[in-house]
C-alpha positions in Angstrom: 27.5 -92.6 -76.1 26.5 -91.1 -79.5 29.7 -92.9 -81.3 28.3 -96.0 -79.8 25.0 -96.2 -80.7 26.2 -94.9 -84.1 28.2 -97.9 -84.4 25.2 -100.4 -83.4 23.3 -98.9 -85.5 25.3 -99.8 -88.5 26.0 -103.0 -86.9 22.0 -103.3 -87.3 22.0 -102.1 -90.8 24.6 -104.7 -92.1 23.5 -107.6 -90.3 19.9 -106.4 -91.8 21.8 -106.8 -95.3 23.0 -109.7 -94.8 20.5 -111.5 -93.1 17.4 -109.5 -94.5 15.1 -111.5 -92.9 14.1 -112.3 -88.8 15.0 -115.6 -87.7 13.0 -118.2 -87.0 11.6 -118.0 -83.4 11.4 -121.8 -82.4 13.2 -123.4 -85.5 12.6 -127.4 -85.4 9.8 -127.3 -83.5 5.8 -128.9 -83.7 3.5 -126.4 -85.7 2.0 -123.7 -83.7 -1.9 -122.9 -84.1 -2.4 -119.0 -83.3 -6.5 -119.4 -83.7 -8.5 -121.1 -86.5 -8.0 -118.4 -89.0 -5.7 -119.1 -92.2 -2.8 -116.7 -92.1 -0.7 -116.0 -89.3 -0.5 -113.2 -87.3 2.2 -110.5 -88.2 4.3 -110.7 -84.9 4.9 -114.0 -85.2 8.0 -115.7 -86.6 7.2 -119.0 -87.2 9.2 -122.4 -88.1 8.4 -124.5 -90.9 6.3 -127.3 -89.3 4.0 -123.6 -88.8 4.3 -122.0 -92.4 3.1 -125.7 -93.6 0.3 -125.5 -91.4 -1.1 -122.4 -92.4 -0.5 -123.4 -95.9 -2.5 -126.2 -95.9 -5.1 -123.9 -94.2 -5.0 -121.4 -97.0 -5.2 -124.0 -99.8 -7.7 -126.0 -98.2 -10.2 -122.7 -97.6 -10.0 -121.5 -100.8 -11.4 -125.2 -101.8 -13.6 -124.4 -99.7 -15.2 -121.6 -100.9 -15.0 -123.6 -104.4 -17.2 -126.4 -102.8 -19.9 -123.7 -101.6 -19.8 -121.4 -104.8 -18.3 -118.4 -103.2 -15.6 -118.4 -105.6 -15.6 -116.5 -109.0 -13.3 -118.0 -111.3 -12.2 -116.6 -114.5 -10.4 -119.4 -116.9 -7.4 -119.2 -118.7 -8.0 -118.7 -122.6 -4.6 -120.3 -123.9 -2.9 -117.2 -124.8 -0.7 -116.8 -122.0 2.9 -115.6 -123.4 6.1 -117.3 -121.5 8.5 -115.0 -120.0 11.7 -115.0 -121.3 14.2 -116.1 -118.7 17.8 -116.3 -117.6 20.2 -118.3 -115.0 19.1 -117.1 -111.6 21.8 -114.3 -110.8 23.6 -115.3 -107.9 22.1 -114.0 -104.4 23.4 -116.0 -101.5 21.0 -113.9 -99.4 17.9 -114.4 -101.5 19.2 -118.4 -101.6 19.3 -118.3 -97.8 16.2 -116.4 -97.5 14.6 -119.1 -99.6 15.8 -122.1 -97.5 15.3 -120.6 -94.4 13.9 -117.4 -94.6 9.9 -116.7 -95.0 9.7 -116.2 -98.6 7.3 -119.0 -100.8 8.4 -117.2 -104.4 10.4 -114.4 -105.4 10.2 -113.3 -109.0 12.8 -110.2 -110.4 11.8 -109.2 -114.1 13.8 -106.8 -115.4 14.0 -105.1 -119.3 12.2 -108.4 -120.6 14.2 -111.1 -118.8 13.0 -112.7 -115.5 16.7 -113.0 -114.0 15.5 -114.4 -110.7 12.8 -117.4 -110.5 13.1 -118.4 -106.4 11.0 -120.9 -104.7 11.2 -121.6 -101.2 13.7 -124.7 -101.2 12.1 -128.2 -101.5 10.9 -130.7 -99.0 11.0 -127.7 -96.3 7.0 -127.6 -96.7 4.2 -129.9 -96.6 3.5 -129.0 -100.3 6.1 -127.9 -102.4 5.8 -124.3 -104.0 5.3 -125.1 -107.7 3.8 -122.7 -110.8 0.2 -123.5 -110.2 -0.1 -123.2 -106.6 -2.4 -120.5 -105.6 -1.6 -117.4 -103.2 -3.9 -115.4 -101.8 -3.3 -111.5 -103.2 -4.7 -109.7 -99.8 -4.6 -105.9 -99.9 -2.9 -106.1 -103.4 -6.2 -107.0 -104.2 -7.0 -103.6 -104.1 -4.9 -102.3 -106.8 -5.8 -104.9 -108.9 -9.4 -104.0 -108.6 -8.0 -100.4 -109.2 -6.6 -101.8 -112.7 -9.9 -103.3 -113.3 -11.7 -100.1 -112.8 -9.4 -98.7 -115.3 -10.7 -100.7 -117.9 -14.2 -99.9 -116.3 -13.9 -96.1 -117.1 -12.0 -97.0 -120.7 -14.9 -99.2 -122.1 -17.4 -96.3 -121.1 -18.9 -98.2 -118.1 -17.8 -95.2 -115.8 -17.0 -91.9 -117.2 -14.3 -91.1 -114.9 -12.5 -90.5 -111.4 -14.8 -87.7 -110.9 -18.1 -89.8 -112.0 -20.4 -88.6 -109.0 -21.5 -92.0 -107.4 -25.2 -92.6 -108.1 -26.0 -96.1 -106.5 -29.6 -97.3 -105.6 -28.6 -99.7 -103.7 -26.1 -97.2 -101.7 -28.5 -94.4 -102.0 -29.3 -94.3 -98.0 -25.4 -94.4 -97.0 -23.2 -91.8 -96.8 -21.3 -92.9 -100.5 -23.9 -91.6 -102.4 -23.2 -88.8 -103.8 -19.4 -88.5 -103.2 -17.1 -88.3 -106.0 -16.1 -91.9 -107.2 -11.7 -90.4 -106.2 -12.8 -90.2 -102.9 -13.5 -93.7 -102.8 -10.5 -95.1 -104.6 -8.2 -92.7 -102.4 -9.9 -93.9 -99.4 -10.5 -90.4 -98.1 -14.2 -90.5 -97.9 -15.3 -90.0 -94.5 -15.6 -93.3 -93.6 -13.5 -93.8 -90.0 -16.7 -94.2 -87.6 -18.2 -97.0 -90.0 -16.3 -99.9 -89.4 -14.1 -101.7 -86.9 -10.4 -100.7 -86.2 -9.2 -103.8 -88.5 -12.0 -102.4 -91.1 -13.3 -105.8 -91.7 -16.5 -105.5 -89.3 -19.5 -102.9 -90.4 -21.2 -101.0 -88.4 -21.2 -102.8 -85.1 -21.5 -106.3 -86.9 -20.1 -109.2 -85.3 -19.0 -111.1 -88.5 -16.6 -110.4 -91.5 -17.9 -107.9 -94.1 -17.5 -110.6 -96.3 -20.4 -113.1 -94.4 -22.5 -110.7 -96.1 -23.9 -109.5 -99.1 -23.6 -106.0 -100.1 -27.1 -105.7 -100.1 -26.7 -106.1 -96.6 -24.3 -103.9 -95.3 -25.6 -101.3 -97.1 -28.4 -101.7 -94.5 -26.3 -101.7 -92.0 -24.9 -97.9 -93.7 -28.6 -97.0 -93.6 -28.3 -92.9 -92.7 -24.4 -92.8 -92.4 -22.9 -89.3 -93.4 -19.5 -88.5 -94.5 -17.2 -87.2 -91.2 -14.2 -85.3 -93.3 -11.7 -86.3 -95.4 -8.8 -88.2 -93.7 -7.2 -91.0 -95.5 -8.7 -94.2 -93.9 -7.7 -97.6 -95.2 -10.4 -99.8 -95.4 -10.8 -103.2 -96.2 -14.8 -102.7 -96.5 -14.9 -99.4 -98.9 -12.5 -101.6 -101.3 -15.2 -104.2 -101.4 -17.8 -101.4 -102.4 -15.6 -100.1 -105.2 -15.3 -103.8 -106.5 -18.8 -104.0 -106.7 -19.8 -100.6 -108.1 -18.0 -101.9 -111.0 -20.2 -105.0 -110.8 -22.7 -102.0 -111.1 -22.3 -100.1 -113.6 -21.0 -103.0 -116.0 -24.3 -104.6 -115.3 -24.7 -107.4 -117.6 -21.5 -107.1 -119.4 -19.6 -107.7 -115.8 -18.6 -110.9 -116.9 -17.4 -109.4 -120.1 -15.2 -107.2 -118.4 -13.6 -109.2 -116.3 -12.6 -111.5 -119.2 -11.6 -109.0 -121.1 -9.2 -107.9 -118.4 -8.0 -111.1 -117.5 -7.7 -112.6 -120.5 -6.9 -110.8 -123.1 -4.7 -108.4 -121.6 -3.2 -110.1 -118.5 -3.3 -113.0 -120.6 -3.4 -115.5 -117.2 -1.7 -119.1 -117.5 -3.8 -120.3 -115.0 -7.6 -119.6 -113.5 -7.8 -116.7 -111.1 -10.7 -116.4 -108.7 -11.5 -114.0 -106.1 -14.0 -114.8 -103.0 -17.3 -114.1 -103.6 -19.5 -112.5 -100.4 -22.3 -114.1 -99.0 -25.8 -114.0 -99.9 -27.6 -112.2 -97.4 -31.2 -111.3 -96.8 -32.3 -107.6 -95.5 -34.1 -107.6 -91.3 -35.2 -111.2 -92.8 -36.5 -110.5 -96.3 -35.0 -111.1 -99.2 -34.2 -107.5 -100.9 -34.5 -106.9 -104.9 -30.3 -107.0 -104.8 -30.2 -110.7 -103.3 -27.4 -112.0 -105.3 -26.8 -109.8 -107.3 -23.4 -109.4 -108.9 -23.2 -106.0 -107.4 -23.6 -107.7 -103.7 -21.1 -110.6 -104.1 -17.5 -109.1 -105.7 -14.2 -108.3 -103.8 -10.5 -107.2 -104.2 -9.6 -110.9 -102.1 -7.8 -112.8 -105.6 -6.2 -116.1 -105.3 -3.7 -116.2 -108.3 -0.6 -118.1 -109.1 2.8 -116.4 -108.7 3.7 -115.8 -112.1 0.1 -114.8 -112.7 0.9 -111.8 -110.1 3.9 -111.3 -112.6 1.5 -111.3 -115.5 -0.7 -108.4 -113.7 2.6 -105.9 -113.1 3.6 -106.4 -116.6 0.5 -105.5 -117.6 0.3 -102.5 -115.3 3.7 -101.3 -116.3 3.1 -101.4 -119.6 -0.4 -99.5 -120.1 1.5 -96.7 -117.9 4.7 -96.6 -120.2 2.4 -96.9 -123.6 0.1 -94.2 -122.4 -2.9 -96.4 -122.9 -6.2 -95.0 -122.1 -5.6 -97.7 -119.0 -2.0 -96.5 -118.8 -3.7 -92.6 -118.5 -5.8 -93.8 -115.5 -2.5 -95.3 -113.8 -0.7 -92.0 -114.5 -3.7 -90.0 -113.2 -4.0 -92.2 -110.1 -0.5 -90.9 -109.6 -0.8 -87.2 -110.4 -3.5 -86.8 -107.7 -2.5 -89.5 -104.9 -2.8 -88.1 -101.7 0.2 -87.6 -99.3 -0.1 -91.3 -97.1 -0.3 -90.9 -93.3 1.8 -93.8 -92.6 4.9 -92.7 -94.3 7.5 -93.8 -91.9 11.0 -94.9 -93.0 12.8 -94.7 -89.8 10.2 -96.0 -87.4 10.6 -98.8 -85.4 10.1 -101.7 -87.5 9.4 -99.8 -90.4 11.8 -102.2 -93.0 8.5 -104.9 -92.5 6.1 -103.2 -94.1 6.2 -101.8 -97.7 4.2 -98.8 -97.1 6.4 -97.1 -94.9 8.3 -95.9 -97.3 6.2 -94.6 -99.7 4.8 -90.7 -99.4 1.5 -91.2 -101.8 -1.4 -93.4 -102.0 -4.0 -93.1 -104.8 -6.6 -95.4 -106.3 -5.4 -98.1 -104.7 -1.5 -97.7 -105.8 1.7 -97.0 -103.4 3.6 -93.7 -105.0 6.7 -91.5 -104.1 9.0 -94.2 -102.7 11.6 -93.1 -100.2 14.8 -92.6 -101.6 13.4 -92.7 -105.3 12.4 -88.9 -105.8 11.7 -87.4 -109.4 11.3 -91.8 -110.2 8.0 -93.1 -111.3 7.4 -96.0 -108.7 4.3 -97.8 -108.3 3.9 -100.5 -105.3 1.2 -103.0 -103.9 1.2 -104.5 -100.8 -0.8 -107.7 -99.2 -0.6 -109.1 -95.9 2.5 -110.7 -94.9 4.6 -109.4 -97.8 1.9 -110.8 -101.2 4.2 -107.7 -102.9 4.6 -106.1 -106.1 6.8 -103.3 -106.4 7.0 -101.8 -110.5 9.7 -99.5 -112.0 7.7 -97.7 -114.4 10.9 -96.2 -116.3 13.6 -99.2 -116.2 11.1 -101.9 -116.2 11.8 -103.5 -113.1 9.3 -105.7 -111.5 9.7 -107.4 -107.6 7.2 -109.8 -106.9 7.3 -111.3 -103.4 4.7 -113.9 -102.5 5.3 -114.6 -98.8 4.2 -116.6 -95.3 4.9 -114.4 -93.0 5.8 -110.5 -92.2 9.3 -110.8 -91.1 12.1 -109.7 -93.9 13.5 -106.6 -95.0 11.7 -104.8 -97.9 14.0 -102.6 -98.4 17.0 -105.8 -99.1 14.1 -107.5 -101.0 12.0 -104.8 -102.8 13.1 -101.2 -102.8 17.3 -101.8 -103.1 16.8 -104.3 -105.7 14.2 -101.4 -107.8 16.4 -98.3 -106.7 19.8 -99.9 -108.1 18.7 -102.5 -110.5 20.8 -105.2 -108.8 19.7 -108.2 -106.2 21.4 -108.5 -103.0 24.7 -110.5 -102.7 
């Protein structure tokens, strides 16, 4: 009995390899609405009449939000550097993943050289995947707003991890006076505040994002902090984006430039959805639209913009930048991650079962990489970057659906410097 299952379970592993990514569930079919939302539910593996539908959803919300002003757009300023490039190293499982797989773009940098450029094959979409096609970041997001608070603490708008958070417009909820690390770990007490998905607030029947800040701080009116557990939340990372908006005050805009710009040096604009304005138990409050009641970590980039971003990371962490010191700090003191899982069911879909840290924002201590200095981001269905801080490795995975292998895709390909065959 044991040899058997010993044997399917290496028949499992290799055919994981090979394949790396689920098949198709009803491959030639009509598109299949699962709601009116614009990404698709993680169970589902859909076909491509599907992952065009939902592409067109995405694309067509974030013009959206353009058309009602609840986009904040920072502009290229002509500076962005090419990568240097190579012929695409030959992967027939990265080429079949690409024609048939779930995978929009798949970018492998490595020592200087992007060695694989992959696009999802043409014609299979309603609109092909080209360089300035936008992609929604999701919970990578976060880490970029991490990296932006970086720069917060290194231009002397925050004085550090440890800055004690002093917010008026926070002052009533249970934030206010926790250190700022608690936030940025996501250990501050927070559980019994928002919805199990940690989009809703307090018992609020719309997305945290159909409301100002102003707003749900209302709604945190008298809340206390209930221990320290790890709780990821998609609300607190909100809050963090705007107590930058805070304490950069008027030179927000600045800031943002300055980190977009001039260091990430963008080729295209970047924008990330701005809240709703909302008024206070119907009054308008003295934060109504504010900057520090409007940002969020939701970013809507282009793929080698992503790119752009890692390098960036990667590089203020291997200069020892004063930005590079806040990377290698969020590392030092990242706390162990509850859902470290590498051999649960299913655990190959998700990139953050197989790390053992999270802090700030960042994935640390990948399975199977000990003593390595590993950083990883992760965004619904697979918007991935995963950065070798000593070889220079970059994966960036921008992606329809949750249904491939990170581990043929991501942590293989970082681990041993080489794509799958």
């Amino acid at each position: 009995m044991v040899k058997h299952l010993t044997l399917a379970l290496a028949l499992l592993s290799l055919y994981g390899c090979q394949q790396g990514f689920i098949p198709q569930s009803d491959k030639g079919s009509e598109a299949v609405s699962y709601g009116p939302g614009a990404e698709l539910p993680e169970h589902v593996r859909p076909n491509d009449a599907t992952i065009s539908l939902y592409q067109d959803r995405r694309l067509a919300f974030i013009e959206k939000r353009r058309f009602w002003g609840r986009l904040y757009t920072v502009e290229p300023a002509g500076n962005a550097v090419p990568f240097k490039t190579a012929p695409n190293v030959e992967s027939e499982t990265l080429t079949h993943a690409l024609s048939e797989g779930y995978l929009f773009s798949y970018l492998y940098y490595d020592d200087g050289v992007v060695r694989y450029d992959g696009k999802a094959a043409k014609g299979r979409f309603n609109k092909d995947v080209k360089d300035d096609m936008l992609f929604y970041t999701h919970s990578t997001g976060k880490s970029i707003t991490s990296y932006i608070l970086g720069h917060a603490v290194c231009e002397g708008y925050i004085s550090s991890m440890d800055e004690v958070v002093n917010w008026p417009m926070m002052s009533k909820t249970l934030y206010q006076g926790q250190p700022l690390r608690n936030l940025l770990n996501m250990n501050a007490g927070d559980r019994h505040t928002t919805n199990k998905s940690a989009n809703r607030v307090m018992g609020s029947e719309i997305h945290h994002r159909d409301m100002g800040l102003n707003k749900i701080a209302s709604l945190l009116e008298g809340t206390q902090k209930r221990g320290n557990a790890v709780h990821y939340n998609n609300v607190l990372a909100d809050i963090i984006a705007n107590y930058i908006a805070y304490k950069a005050g008027d030179n927000y805009d600045d800031l943002i430039r300055m980190v977009f710009q001039e260091k990430v040096k963008i080729a295209h604009p970047v924008s990330y959805e701005k809240h709703a304005n909302s008024d206070v138990k119907g009054e308008l409050s003295k934060y109504f639209g504010r900057p520090e009641t409007l940002a969020s970590y939701s970013y809507f980039m282009t793929r080698y913009d992503f790119l752009r971003i890692a390098k960036a990371m990667m590089e203020d962490f291997q200069s020892n930048t004063c930005v590079g010191q806040y990377l290698r700090e969020s590392q030092e003191q990242a706390k162990r991650w509850p859902k470290y899982g590498p051999r649960w069911k299913k655990a190959h879909l998700w990139l953050h079962n197989y790390a053992k840290k999270y802090g700030s924002q960042f994935y640390f201590d990948f399975h199977g990489m000990r003593g390595r200095n590993i950083m990883g981001t992760e965004g619904y269905n697979g918007q991935n970057m995963l950065i070798d801080l000593d070889n220079s490795r970059i994966v960036v995975t921008n992606s329809a659906a949750t249904a491939w292998d990170v581990r043929v895709f991501m942590l293989d390909v970082i681990r041993q410097g080489k794509l799958p065959n």
